[in-house]
C-alpha positions in Angstrom: 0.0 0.0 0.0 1.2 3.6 -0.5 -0.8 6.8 0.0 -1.0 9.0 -2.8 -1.2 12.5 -1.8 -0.4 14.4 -5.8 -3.0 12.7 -7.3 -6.7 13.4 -7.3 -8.7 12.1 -5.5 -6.1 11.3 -3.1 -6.0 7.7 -1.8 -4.6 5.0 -0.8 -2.8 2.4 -3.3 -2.4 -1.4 -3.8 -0.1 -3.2 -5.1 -0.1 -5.5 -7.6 2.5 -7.1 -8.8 4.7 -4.2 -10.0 1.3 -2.0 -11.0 -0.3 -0.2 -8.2 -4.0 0.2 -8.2 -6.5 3.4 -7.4 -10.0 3.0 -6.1 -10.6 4.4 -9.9 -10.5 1.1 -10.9 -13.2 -0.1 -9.0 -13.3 -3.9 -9.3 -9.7 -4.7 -9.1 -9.3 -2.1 -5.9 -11.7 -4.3 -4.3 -10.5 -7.7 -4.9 -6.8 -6.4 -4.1 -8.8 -5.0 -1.0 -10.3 -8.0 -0.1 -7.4 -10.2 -0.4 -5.4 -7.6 2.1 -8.3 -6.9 4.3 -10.9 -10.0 4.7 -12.3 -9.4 7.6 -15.2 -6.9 8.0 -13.2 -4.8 10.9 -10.2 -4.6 8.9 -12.3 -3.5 5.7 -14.1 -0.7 8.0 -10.7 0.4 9.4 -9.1 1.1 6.2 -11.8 2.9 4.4 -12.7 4.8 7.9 -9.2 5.2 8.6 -8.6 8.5 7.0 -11.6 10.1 8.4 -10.4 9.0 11.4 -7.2 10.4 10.9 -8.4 13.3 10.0 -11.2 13.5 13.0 -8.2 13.5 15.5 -6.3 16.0 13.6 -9.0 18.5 13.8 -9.4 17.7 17.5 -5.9 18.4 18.7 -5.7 21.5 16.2 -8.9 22.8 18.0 -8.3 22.2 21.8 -4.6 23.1 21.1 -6.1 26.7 19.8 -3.8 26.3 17.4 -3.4 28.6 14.8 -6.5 29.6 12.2 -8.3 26.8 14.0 -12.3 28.2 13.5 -11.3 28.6 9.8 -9.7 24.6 9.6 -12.8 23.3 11.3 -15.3 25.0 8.8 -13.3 24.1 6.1 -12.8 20.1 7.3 -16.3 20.1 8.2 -17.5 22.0 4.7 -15.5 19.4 2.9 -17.0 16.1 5.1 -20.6 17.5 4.5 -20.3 17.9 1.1 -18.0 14.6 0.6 -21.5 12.7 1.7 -23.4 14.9 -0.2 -21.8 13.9 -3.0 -21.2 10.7 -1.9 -25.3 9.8 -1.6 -26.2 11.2 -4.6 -23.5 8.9 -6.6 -25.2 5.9 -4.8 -28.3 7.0 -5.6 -27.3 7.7 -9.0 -25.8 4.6 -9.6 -26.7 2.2 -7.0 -23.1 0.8 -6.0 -20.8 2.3 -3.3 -19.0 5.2 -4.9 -17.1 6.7 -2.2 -15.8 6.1 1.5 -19.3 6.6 3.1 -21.1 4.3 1.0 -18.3 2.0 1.0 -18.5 1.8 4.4 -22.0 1.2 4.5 -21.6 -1.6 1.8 -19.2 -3.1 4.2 -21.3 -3.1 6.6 -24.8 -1.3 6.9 -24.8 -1.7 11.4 -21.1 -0.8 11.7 -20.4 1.2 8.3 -23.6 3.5 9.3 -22.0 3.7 12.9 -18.8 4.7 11.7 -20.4 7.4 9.2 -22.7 8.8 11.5 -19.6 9.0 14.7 -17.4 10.6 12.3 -19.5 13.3 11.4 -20.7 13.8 14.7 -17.6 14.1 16.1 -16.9 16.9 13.6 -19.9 18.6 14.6 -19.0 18.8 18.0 -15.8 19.5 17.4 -17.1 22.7 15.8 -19.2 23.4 18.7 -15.5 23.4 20.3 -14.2 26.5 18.2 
């Protein structure tokens, strides 16, 4: 795996052999996935675990006070809200998971729905925090 950062959207690769594979390509991304990660938790932690990542991020920079830290949580939560925005209306669109929130509900609807709805709540209150 290597995280690709220059690239958008930014993600996470796999290897293959001597090819590395984006979520772009849909089907091969998940069978690589799968093969790496083939246990439900495992398959939630990766596709939660930037969110995560990011969730704890925004904490620290808030309760640290740290520099331009309303701005950074409006922006991060601007950017989550409209992620599942966008996110719903591609499932709906095309009835397969799409992106990270809909993957994770594929995943799992209990846990993947958990994850989704804890993630953004924590951002929410983390903005109450500002």
């Amino acid at each position: 795996m290597k995280i690709v950062l220059s690239k958008f959207p930014q993600h996470v690769a796999l290897r293959e052999g001597e090819q590395w594979v984006s979520p772009l390509e849909t089907s091969r991304y998940v069978q690589l996935a799968e093969r790496f990660m083939p246990t439900t938790p495992k398959a939630l932690a990766f596709v939660a675990g930037g969110f995560i990542l990011e969730t704890l991020f925004l904490l620290g920079w808030v309760m640290l006070r740290l520099p331009y830290h309303q701005v950074v949580i409006i922006l991060a939560l601007g950017m989550t809200l409209l992620y599942l925005i966008a996110d719903v209306v591609m499932f709906l669109k095309t009835r397969q998971a799409c992106m990270d929130f809909s993957g994770l509900f594929s995943i799992s609807p209990l846990w993947g729905g958990t994850l989704v709805v804890l993630i953004v709540g924590a951002q929410l209150w983390i903005f109450t925090l500002r």
